[in-house]
C-alpha positions in Angstrom: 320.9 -209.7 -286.5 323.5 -210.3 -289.1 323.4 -214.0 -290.7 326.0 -216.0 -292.4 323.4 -217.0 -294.8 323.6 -215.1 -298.1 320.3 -213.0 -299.0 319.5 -214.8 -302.1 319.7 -217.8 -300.2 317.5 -216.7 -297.2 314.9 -215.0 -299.9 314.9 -218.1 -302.0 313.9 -219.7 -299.0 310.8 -217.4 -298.1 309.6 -216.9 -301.8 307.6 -220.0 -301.8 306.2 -219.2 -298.3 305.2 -215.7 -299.8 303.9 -217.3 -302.9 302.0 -219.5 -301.1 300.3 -217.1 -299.0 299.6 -214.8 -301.8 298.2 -217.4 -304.1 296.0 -218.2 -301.7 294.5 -215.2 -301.6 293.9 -214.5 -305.4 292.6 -218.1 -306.4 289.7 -218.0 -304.5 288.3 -215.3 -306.3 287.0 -216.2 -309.8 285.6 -220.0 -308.4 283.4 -218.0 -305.7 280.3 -218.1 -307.7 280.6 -222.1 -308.5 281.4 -222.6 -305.2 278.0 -220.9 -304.4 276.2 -222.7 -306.6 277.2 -226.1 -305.7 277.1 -225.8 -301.9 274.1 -223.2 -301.6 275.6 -220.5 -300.2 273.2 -217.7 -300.8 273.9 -214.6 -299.4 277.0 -215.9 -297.0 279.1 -216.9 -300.4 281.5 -214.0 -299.4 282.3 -215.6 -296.1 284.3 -218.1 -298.1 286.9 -215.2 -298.1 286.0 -213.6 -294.9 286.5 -216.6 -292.6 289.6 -216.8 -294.0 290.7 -212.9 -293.3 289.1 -213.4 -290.5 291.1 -216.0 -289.0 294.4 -215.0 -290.6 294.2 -211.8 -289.4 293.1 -212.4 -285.8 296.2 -214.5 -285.0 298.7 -212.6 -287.2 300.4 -210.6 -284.3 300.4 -214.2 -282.3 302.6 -215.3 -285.1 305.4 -212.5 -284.4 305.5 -212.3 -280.9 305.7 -216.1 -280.7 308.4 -215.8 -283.0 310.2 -213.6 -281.1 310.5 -215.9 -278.0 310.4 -219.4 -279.9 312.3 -218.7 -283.2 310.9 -217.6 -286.8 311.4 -221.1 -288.2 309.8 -223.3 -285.7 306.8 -220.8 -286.1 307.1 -220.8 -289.9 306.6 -224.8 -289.7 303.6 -224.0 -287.6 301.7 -221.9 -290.1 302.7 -224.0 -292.4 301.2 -227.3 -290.8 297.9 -225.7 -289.8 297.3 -224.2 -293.5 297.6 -227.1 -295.3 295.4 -229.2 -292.8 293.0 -227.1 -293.5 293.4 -226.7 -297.7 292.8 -230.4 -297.2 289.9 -230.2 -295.0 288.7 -226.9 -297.9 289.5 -229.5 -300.4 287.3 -232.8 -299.0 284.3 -230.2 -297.9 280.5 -230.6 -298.8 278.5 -228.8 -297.5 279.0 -224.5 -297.0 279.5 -225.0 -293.0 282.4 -227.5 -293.3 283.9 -225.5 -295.9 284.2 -222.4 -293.6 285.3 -224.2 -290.6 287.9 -225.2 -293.0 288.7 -221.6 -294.5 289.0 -220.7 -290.7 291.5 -224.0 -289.6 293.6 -222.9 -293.3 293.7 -219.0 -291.9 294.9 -219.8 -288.1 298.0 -220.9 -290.6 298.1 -218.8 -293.1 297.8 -215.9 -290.7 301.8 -216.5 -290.1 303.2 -217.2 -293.6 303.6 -213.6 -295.1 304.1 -212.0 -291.8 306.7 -214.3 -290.7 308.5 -214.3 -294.4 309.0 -210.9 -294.3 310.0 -210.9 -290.9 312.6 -213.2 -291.7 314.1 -210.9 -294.5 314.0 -208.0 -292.3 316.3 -209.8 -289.8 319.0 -210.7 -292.1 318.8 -208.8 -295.2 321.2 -205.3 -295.0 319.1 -202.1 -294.8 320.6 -200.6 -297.9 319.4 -203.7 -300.0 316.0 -203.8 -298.4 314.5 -201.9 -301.5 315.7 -204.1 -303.8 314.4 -207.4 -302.4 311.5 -205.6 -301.6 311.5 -205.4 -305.9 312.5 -208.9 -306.0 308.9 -210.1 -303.2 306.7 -208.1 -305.8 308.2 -210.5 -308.5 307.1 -213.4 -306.4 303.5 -211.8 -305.7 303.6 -211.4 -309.1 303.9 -214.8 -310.4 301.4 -216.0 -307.6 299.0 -213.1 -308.0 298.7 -213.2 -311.5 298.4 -216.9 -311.4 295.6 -217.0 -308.8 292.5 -215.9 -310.7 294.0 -218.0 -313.9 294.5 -221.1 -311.9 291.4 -220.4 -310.3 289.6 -220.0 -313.4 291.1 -223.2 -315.1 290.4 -225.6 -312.2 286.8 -224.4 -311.9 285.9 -225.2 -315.6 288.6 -227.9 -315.8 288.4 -230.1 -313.3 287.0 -228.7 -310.2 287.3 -225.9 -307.8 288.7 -227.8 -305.1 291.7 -228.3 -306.9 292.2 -224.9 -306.0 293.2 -226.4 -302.3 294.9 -229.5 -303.8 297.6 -227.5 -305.3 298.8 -225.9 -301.7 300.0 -229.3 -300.5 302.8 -230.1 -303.0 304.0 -226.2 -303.0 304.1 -226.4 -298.7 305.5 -229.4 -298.6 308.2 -227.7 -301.0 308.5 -224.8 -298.6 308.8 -226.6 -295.2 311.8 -228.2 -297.3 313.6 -224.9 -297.8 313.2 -223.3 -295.0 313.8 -225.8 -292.5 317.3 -226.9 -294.7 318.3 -223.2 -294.9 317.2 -221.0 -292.2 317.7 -223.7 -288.8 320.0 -220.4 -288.0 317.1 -218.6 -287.6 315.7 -220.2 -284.0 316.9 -218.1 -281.8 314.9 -218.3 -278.7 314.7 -215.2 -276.0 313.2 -216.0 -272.9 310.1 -213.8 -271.6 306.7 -214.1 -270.7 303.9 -214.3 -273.4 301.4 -211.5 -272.8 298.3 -214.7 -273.4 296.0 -212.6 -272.0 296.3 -209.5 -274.2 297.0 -211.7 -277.5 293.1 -213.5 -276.4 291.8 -210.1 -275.8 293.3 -209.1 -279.5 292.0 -211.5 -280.9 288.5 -211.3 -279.4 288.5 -207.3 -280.6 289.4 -208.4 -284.3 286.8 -210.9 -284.6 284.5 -209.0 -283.3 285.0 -206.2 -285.4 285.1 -208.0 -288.7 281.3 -209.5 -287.4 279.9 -206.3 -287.0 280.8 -204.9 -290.4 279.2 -208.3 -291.9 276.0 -208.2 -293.0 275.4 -212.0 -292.7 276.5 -211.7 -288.9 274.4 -214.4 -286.6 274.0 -211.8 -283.9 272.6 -208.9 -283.5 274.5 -205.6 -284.1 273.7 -204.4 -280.5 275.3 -207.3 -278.9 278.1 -207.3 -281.1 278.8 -203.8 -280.0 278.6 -204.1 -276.5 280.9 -207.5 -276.6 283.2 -205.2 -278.2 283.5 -202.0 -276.6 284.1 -204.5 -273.7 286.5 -206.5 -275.1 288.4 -203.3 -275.9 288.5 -202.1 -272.6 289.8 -204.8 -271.3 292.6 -205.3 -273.8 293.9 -201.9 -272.8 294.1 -202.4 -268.9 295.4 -205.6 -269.5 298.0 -204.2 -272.2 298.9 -201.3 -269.7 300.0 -203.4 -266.6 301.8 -206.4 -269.3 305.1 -207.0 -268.7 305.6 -207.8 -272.3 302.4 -206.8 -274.0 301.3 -208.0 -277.2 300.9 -204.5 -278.4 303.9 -202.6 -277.4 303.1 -199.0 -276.8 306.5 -197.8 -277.4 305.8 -199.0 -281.1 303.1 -195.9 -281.5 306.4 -193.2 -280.9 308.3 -195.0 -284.2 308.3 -192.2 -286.9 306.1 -192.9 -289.6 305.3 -196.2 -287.6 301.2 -195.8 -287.1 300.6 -193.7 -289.9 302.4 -196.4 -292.2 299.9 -198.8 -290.5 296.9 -197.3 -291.0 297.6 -196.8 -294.7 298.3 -200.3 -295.9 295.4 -201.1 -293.9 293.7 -198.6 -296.5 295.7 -200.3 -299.5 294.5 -203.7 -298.5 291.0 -202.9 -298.3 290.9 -201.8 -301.5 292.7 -204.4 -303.6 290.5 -207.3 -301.9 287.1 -205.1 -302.8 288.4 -205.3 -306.3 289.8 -208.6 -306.2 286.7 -210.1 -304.9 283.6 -208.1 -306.5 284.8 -207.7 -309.8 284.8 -211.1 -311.0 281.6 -211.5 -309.0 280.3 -208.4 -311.3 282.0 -209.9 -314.5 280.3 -213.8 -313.9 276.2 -212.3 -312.7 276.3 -209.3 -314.1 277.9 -209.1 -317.3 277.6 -213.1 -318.1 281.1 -213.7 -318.2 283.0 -217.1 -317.9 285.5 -217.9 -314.5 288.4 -217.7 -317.0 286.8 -214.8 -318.6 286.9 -212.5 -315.9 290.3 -214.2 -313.9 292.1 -213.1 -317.8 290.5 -209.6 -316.6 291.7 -209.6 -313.4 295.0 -210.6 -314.6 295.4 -207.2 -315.7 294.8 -205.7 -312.2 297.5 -208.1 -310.6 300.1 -207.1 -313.4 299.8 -203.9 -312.7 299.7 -204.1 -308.9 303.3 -205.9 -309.5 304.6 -203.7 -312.0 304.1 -200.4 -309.4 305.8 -202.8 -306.5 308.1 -203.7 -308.8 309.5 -200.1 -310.2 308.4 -198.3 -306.9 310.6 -201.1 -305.1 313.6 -200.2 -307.0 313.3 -196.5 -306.9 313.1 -196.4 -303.3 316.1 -198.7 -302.8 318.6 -195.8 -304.9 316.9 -192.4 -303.9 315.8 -193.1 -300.5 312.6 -191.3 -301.0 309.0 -192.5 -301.1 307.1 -190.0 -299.8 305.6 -189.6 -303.8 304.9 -192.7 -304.4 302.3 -193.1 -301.4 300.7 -189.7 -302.6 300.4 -190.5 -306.1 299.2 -194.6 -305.6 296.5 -193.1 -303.8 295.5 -190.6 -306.3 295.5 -193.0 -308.9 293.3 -195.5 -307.1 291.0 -193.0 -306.4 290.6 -191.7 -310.2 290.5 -195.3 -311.0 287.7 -197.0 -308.6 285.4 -193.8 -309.7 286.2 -194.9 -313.6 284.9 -198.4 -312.8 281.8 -197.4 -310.9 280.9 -195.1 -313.9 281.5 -198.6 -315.9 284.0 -196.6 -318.3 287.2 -198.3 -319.8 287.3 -201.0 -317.3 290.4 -202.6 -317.9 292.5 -199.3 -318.6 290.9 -198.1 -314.3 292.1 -201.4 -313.6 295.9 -200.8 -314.8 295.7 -197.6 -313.0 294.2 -199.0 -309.6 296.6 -201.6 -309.8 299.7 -199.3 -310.2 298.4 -196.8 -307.3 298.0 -199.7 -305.2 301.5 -201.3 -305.8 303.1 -198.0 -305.6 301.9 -197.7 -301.8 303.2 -200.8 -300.4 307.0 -201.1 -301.0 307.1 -197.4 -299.9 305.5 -198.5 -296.3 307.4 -201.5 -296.0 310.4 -200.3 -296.2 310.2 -197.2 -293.7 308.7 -199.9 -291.3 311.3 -202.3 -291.7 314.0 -199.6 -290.9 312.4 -197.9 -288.0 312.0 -201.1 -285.7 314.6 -201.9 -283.7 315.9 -206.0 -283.3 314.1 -206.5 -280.3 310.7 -205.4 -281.8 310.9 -206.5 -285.1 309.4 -209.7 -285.3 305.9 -208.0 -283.3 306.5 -205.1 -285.2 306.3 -206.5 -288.3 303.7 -208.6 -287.5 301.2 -205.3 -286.8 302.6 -203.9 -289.8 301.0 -207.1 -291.8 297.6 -207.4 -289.4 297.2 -204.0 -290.6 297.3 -205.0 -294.3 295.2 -208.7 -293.9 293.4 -206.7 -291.5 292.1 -204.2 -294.3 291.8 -207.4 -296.9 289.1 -208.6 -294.1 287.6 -205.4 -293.4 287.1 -204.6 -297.2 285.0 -207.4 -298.1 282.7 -207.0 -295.2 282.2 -203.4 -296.2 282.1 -204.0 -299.9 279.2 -207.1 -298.6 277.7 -204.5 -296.5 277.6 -201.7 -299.6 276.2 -204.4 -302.4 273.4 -206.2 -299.5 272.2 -202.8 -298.2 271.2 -201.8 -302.2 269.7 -205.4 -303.2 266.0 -205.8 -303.4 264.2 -207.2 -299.9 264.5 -210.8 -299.8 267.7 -211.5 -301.7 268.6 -214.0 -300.0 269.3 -217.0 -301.8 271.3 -217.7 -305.3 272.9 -213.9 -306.2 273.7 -215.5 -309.6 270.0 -215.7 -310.7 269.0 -212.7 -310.2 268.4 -210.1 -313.2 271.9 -208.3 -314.2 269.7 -204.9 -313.5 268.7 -206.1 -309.9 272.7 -206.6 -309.3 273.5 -203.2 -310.6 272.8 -201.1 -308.0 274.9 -203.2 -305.6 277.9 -203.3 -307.2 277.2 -199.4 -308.2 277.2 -198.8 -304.1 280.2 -200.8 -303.5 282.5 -198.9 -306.2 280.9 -195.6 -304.9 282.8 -196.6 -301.1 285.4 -197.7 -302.5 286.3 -194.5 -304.5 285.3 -192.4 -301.5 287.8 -194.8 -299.2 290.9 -194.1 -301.4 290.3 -190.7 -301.4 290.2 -190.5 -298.0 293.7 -192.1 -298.0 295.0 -189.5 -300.3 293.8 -187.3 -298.0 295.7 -188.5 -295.0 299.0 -189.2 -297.1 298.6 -185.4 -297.6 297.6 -184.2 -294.2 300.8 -186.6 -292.8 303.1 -185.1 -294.9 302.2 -181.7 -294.5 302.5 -182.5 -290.3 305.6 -184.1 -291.7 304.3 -187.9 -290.3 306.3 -189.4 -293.1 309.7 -188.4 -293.6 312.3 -189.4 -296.2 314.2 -192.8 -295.3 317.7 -193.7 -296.2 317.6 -197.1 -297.9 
């Protein structure tokens, strides 16, 4: 679709809206274990993040193919509207269950503000200049990113952590503004049937999944399984005989489409095990203040940026990224096994950090220009549940890694226990983590030997 609006108007537009969702994401972090403390969380203090991911990531594809049919914008106001209901609902909670029925209403929004941002810029921003606004959106997650666990840090010892809710209001009330005054072009409306009972079934699978990897899961592992191997089967008949299904097969035969998937799904999972159970480590295990370790993380986010940032612009004037996904991976890898044997922290950080930003303008980009018009808002939208799909999934498996190697009964305050009763746990989760990104390398290698991932022209 070619737009009269000029592309620093229509990303000026979306930056909030990709600020927003990426702050949110970050500033949660470092006030985790105050958060804990006050509302006696226990064990289930990570589900502060989860139920978030969890519902973000569950409706995410909802978000694009609604979009499609109804128009980005009026889908944009949406996700808007439901996310900062529920920052205020985060904001007014008391007690732990209220606060995660609240993470969940806040996620059913936030599932749609990233996707649909960068669904709106691949609509209407030229191919050839999609590298270089994809430099100019790692600015903007740097900023918010880098500000998350400072912010976070701040309120906590400052004033108090729900300020870190408070602040979403004015900045979406800012971004409803701007998009509605800028991009009304943008509703265009197409007329077909919405494939409800594939995006239920979807849904139903994701949950599901993310459950079963959670240790703190109400039901049992056995019913959790059979509900999903159930739930799956059904979401494929269903999706077979849709007229318009929510997952479009066709989308599978994309070069470099699934592959490109599955791989920020890998990237995702391990920024949020860092993002989340390093400060954790830094405030029980090494004593360290919320500001202390959001400074430290700081370090990890600037980084992250800084590979977006450079890897951004080199795609958009060779074309190639092929190296850049090989050698993020790589150093990830190196990096996550320097932090589990607890040497040089912050230099494995700025080397995890520029792996992992290295790997996503590289994938965005060859996503963006292999879907055609018709697909691109769904598209899109699969391309980003695969990456807050891996957020969720790696904070229940880094929960899962640090429970399993706790000593029997650990069930109520982490902080209290004795740094050496904590070590193990975090030693477990690092360990999976490094063993995950090398398994990444190794299928950035194996796809590029099959030739899975070929050179792009930007």
């Amino acid at each position: 679709m070619t737009s009269k609006i000029s592309p620093k108007t229509i990303f000026s537009s979306v930056a909030l809206v990709i600020a927003l969702g990426s702050l949110e994401k970050s500033i949660v972090t470092t006030p985790l274990p105050m958060i804990g403390a006050e509302l006696h969380a226990g064990a289930a203090l990570t589900w502060v993040v989860t139920a978030y991911l969890l519902a973000a990531t569950a409706v995410l594809p909802l978000y694009g193919k609604l979009s499609d049919l109804f128009g980005r914008v009026r889908m944009l106001n949406i996700g808007i509207g439901l996310f900062l209901a529920g920052s205020v609902a985060c904001a007014l909670s008391q007690d732990l269950p209220t606060l995660l029925a609240a993470r969940v209403l806040q996620g059913l929004g936030g599932g749609g503000l990233i996707a649909l941002a960068f669904t709106v810029i691949a609509d209407t921003i030229p191919p050839r200049e999609v590298g270089k606004y994809q430099g100019y959106i790692s600015a903007v997650y740097a900023v918010s990113s880098i500000a998350g666990p400072l912010l976070g840090g701040y309120f906590t010892e400052q004033l108090s952590w729900r300020w870190i809710f408070w602040i979403n209001l004015p900045l979406g009330a800012l971004a409803v503004f701007l998009i509605n005054r800028n991009l009304k072009q943008l509703n265009v409306r197409r007329h077909s049937r919405f494939d409800w009972k594939g995006a239920g079934l979807l849904i139903t699978v994701t949950t599901l999944t993310l459950l079963l990897l959670s240790p703190e899961a109400a039901l049992p592992a056995v019913w959790l399984s059979a509900a999903l191997g159930v739930a799956l089967l059904l979401l494929i008949l269903i999706e077979r005989r849709a007229h318009d299904p929510i997952l479009p097969a066709h989308l599978a035969r994309l070069p470099g489409y699934l592959v490109s998937v599955l791989l920020v799904m890998l990237s995702q999972l391990l920024m949020f095990a860092v993002l989340v159970y390093l400060p954790l480590q830094m405030q029980w295990q090494k004593g360290m203040s919320a500001s202390e370790s959001g400074a430290i993380m700081v370090i990890f986010m600037i980084c992250i940026t800084a590979g977006a940032f450079v890897g951004g612009k080199l795609i958009g004037r060779t074309g190639h990224y092929k190296s850049f996904v090989a050698v993020g991976f790589g150093l990830a890898a190196v990096a996550l096994w320097q932090i589990h044997f607890d040497a040089w922290v912050r230099l494995a950080l700025g080397f995890a950090g520029i792996g992992l930003g290295l790997v996503l303008p590289a994938l965005s980009v060859v996503v963006q220009n292999a879907l055609p018009r018709e697909d691109r808002g769904i598209g899109m939208s699969l391309f980003n549940f695969g990456r807050e799909l891996g957020g969720a999934v790696g904070v229940a498996i880094c929960s899962m890694l640090f429970h399993f190697r706790l000593p029997a009964g650990s069930d109520g305050d982490l902080s209290r226990l004795a740094p050496y009763l904590l070590a193990p746990g975090f030693s477990a989760t690092y360990i999976g983590m490094a063993l995950i990104a090398t398994l990444a390398l190794l299928i950035t290698l194996l796809a590029l030997k099959r030739h899975e991932l070929a050179s792009i022209s930007a």
